[in-house]
N, C-alpha and C positions, 0 to 999 in steps of 0.2 A: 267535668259536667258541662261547661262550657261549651265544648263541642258540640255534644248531645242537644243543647239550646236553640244551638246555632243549627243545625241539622232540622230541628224540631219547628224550625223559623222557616227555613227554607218549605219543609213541604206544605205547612200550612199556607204560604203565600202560593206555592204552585196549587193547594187545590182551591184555594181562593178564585186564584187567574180561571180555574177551569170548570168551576160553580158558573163566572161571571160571565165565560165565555158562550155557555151552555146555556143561560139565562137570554142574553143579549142575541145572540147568532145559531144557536143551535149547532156550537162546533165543539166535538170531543178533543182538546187540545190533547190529552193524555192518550186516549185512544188513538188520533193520529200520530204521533209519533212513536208509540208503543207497538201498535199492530197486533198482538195477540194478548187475546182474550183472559189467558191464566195470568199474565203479565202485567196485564191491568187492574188487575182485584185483587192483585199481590200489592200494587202500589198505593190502592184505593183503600185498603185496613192499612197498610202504613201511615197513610193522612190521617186516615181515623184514630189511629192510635198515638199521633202526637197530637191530636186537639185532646185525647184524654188527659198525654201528660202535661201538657198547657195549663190545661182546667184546672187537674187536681193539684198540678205543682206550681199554682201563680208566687202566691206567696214567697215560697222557696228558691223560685228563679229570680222574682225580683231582686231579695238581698242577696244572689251570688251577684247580680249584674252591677248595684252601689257599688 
């Protein structure tokens, strides 16, 4: 499950980076490096659905990570 965490870490920080990017500059950091469209909305409900499992599993992540 660790992995899973760690995984769950990483995209949440990359759609962070590309909220901030989109916010600040107006640059699709996902989109630029992706380049196609199905590709992108494939990776954009992946982000989404590790911020569900964040949410709903805080608790439970905390104490595997003690």
């Amino acid at each position: 499950m660790k992995k899973l965490d760690t995984l769950v870490c990483i995209l949440l920080c990359l759609g962070g980076l590309n909220w901030g990017l989109m916010g600040l500059f107006e640059f699709n950091l996902i989109g630029t490096f992706v380049g196609q469209d199905w590709l992108d909305r494939v990776i954009y409900v992946l982000i989404g659905a590790a911020a569900v499992y964040q949410a709903v599993g805080w608790k439970q992540i905390k104490k595997r990570w003690k």
